[in-house]
N, C-alpha and C positions, 0 to 999 in steps of 0.2 A: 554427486549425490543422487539418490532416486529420489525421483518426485512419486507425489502419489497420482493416483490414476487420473487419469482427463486434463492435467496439469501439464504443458509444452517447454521444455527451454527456453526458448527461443522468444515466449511472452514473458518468460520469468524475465529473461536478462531485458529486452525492452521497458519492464516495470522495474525493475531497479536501474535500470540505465538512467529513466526521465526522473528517477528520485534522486539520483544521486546531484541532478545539477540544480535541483532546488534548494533554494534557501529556507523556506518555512514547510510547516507542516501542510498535507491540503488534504482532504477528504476526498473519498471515494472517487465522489461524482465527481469532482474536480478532475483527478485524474484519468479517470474512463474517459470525460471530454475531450481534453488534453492527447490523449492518445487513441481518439474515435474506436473507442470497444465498447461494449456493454458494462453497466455497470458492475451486474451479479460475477462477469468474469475478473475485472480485477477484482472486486473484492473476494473471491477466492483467492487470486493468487495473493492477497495481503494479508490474509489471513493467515496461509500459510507461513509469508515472510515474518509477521509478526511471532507464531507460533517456533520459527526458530529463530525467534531472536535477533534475525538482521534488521528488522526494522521496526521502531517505539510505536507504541500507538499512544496518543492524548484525547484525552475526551474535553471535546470544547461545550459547554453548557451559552445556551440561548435561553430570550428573556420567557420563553414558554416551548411545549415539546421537550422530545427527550434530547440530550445530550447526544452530539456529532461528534463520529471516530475521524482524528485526521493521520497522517501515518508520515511520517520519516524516516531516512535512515538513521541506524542507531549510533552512536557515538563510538567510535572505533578507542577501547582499553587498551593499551600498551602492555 
């Protein structure tokens, strides 16, 4: 697949590799943590993952503030 510009493989497959072994959804910053990057770079690349569809995004609502994106992978259709 072509990625779009400024977008690496190599981070791609890294950010779906550490979703793939999780059990819950996590947010952003959770996974930048998790995999010491910058926040704004994963969330590009989940952006993009969610934009095709490999992976769900859920909006978690807090008791004040906007509502937190967490991301998944998407449930594999048969």
């Amino acid at each position: 697949d072509d990625l779009p510009k400024g977008l690496h493989l190599l981070t791609l497959e890294q950010i779906l590799s550490f979703l793939l072994k999780q059990d819950q959804a996590l947010s952003c910053r959770q996974i930048a943590s998790a995999l010491n990057m910058s926040g704004i770079t994963v969330w590009r690349y989940l952006e993009f993952l969610a934009g095709s569809g490999r992976i769900k995004v859920e909006l978690v609502y807090g008791p004040v503030g906007r509502p937190t994106k967490h991301y998944r992978i998407s449930p594999q259709i048969p």
